[in-house]
C-alpha positions as CSV (number, residue, x, y, z in Angstrom):
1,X,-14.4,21.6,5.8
2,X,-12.8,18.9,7.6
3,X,-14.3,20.1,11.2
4,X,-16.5,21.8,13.0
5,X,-15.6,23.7,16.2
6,X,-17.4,23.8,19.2
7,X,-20.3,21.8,19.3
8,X,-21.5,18.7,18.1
9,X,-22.8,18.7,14.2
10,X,-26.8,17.4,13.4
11,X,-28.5,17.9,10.0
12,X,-26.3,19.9,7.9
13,X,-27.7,23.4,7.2
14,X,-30.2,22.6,4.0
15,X,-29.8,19.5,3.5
16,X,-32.0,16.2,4.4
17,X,-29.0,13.7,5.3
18,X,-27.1,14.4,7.8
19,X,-23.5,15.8,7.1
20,X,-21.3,13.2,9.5
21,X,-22.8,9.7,9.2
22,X,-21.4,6.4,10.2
23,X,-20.5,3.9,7.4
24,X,-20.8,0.8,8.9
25,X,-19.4,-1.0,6.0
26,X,-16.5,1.0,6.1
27,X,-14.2,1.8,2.4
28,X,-16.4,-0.2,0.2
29,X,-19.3,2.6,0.3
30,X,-18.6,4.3,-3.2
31,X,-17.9,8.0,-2.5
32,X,-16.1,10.9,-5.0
33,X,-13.7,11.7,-2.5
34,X,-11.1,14.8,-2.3
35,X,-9.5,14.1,-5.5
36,X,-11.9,16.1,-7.1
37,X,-11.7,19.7,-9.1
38,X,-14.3,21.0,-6.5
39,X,-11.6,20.7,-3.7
40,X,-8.7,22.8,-5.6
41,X,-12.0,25.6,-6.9
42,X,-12.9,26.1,-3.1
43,X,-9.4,26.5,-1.8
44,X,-8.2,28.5,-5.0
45,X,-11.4,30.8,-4.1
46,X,-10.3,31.9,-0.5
47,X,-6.6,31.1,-0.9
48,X,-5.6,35.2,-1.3
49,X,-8.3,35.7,1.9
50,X,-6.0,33.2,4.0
51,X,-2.4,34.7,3.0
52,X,-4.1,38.2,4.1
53,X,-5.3,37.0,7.4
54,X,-2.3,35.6,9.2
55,X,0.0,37.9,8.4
56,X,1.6,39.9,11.5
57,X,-0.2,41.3,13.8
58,X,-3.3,39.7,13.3
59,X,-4.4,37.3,15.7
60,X,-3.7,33.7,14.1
61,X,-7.7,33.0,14.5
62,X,-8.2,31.6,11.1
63,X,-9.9,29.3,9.4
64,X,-9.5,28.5,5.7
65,X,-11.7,25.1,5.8
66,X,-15.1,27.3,6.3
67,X,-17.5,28.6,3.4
68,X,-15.3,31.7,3.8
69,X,-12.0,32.1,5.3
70,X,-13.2,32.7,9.1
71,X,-11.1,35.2,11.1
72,X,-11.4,36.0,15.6
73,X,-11.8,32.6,16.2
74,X,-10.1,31.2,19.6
75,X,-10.1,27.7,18.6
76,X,-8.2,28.5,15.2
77,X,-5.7,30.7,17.0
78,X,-5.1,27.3,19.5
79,X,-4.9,25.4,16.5
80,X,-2.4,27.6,14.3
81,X,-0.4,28.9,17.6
82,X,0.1,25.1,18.4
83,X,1.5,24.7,15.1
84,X,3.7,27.8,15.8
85,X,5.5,25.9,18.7
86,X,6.0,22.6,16.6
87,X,7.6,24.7,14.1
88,X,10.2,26.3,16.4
89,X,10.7,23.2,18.1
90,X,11.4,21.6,15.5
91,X,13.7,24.6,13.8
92,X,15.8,25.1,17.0
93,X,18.4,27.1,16.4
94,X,18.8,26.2,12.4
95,X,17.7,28.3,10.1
96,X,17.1,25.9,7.6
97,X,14.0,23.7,7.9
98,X,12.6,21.2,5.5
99,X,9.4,20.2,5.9
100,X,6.9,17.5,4.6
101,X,3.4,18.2,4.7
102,X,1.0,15.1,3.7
103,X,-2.3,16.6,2.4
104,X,-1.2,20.1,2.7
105,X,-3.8,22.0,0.5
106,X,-1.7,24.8,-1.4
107,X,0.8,25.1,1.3
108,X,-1.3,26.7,4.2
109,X,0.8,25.8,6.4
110,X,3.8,27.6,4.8
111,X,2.4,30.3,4.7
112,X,1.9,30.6,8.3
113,X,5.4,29.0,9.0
114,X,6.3,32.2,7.6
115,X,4.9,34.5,8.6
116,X,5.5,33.5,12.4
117,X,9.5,32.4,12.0
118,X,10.5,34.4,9.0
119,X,13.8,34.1,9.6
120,X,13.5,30.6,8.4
121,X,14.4,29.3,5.3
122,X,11.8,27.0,4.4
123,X,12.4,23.9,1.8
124,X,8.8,23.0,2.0
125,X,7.6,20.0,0.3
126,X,3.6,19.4,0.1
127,X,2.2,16.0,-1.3
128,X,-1.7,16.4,-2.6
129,X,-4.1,15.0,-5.0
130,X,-3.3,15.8,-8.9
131,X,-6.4,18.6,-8.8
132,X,-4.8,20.5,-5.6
133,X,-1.3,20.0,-6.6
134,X,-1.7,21.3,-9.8
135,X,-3.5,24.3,-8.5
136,X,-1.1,25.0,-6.0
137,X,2.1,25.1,-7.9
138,X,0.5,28.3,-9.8
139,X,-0.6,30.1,-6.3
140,X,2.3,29.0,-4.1
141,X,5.6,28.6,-6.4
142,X,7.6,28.5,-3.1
143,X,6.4,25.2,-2.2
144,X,7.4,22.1,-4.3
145,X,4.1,19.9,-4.9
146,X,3.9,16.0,-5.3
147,X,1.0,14.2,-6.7
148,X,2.4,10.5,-6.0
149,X,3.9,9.5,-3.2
150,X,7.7,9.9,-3.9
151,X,8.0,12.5,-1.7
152,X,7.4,9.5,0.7
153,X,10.9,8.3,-0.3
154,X,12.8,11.3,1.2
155,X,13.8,12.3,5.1
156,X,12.4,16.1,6.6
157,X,13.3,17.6,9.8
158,X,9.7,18.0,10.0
159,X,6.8,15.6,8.9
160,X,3.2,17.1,9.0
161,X,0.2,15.3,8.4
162,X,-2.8,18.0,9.3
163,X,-6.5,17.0,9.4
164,X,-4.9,14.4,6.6
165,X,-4.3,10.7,7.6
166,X,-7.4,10.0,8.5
167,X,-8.8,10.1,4.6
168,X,-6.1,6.9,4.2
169,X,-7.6,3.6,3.9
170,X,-4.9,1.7,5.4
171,X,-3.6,4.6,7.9
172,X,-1.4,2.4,9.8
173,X,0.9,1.7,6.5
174,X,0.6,5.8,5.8
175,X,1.8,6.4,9.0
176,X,5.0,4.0,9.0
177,X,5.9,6.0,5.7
178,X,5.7,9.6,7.6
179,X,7.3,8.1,10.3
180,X,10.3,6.9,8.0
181,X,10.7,10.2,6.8
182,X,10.7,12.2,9.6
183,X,14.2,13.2,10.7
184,X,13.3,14.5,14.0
185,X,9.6,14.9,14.3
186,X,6.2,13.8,13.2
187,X,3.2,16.2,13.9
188,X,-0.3,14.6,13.6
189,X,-2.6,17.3,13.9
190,X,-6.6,17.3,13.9
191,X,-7.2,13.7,14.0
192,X,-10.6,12.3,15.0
193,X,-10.3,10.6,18.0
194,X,-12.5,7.7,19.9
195,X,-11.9,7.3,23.3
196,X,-13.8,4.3,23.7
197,X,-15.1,3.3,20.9
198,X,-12.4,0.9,18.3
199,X,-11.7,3.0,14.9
200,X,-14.6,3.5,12.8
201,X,-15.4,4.9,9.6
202,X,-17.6,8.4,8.9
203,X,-19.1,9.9,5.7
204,X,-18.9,14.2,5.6
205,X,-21.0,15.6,3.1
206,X,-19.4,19.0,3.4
207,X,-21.4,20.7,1.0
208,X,-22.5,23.8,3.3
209,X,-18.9,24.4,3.6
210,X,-18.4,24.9,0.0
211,X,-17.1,21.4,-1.0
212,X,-19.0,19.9,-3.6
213,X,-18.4,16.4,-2.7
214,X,-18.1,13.4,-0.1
215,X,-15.4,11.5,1.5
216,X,-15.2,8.4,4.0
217,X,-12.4,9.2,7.1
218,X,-11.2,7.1,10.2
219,X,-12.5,7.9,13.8
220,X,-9.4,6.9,15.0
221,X,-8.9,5.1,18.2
222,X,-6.5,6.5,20.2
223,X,-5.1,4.0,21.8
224,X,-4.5,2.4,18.3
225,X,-3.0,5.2,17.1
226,X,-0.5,5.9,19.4
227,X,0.4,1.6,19.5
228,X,1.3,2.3,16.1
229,X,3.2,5.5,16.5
230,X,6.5,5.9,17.1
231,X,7.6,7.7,20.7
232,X,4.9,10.3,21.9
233,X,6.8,13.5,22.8
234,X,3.6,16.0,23.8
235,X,-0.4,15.8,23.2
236,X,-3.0,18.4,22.2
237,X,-6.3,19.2,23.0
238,X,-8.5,20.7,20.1
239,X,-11.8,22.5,20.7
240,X,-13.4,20.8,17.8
241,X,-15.9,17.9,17.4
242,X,-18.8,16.7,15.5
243,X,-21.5,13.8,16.0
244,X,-21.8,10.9,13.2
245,X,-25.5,9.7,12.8
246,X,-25.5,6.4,14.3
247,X,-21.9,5.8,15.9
248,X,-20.5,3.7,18.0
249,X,-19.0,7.1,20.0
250,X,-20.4,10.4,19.7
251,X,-19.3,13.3,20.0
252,X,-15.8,13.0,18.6
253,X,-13.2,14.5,19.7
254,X,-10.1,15.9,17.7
255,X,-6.4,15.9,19.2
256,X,-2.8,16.3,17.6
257,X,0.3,14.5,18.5
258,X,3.8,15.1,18.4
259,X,6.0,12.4,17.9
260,X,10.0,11.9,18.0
261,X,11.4,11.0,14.8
């Protein structure tokens, strides 16, 4: 999971490390990261759960990221309905939408883009590891998958990075790439965000969440972010945080961005 909702995260249920922890010495610390089999097994294992639970008229309160797919939740539904309204501001009055979605899992997102604008058609592109990609092109043929960065090289009316460019080393260059390719808008959604603090580097064991391995990610500063963004069109405000072991800012807080291409 890449978040937790609600409140701030301690000692990761069953286990004797903490499941956030600051990495002081930033990318160097050797971790397996998401490129990893486990990654495509957990989302292959709830990916029929998810495709049943937002479809109409179930409330969008869903959460795939969880040990199990998590329905009834009011921070998901803020989170997927704010989604919702990127989509149709970024479809208009076209009904033809192509879309980029950097570290998009199977297509998740697709799936709810269709299911709340179905007259849409969707040329949906999604660029993942080899493991997910792989995985997904057998449970979402609709969605074309990259597992290198050409899709980098093309332009979409819509650019989505969720809960994504954060895992990037060098997220600055990542985001001038998504920024190239966005036609008309960029959507940077469930970022980790410092107020205060400058960006900084956390570890997430997510292995009570199903994920059987680690990863390093940015605490982004905001004010960095949004210096190296291109024109900030509307803000929002995510109920979800967590607490690193031994930041420089804690709790930390998650927000999403829309940006004019």
């Amino acid at each position: 999971m890449r978040f937790r909702r609600n409140e701030p995260v301690g000692q990761a249920s069953g286990l004797s490390r903490p499941e956030w922890e600051h990495i002081p010495e930033g990318w160097s610390y050797p971790t397996r990261g998401w490129d990893a089999e486990a990654v495509a097994d957990a989302y292959a294992r709830k990916w029929r759960d998810y495709v049943e639970a937002v479809q109409p008229p179930k409330p969008l309160g869903v959460h795939h990221e969880t040990a199990e797919v998590l329905t009834g939740d009011a921070g998901a539904h803020n989170m997927l309905v704010t989604f919702a309204y990127v989509l149709a501001l970024a479809a208009d009055a076209r009904d033809r939408l192509s879309v980029l979605d950097w570290g998009g899992g199977f297509g998740h997102y697709q799936v709810l883009a269709r299911s709340v604008l179905s007259r849409l058609t969707l040329d949906w592109h999604v660029q993942e590891t080899p493991a997910v990609a792989a995985r997904g092109r057998e449970l979402n043929p609709e969605v074309t998958f990259h597992d290198d960065d050409a899709a980098l090289d093309g332009r979409y009316d819509l650019v989505v990075a969720s809960s994504s460019i954060q895992y990037a080393e060098d997220w600055r260059a990542l985001l001038e790439r998504l920024a190239r390719s966005a036609e008309r808008y960029l959507y940077l959604a469930r970022v980790p965000i410092a107020l205060e603090a400058p960006s900084f580097v956390v570890l997430q064991r997510p292995y009570v969440h199903g994920y059987d391995t680690e990863y390093l990610g940015w605490v982004l500063n905001r004010g960095e972010l949004l210096a190296a963004a291109p024109p900030l069109a509307r803000e929002f405000l995510l109920d979800a945080r967590f607490s690193a072991a031994g930041a420089p800012e804690e709790p930390v807080d998650h927000r999403s961005f829309l940006f004019t291409g």
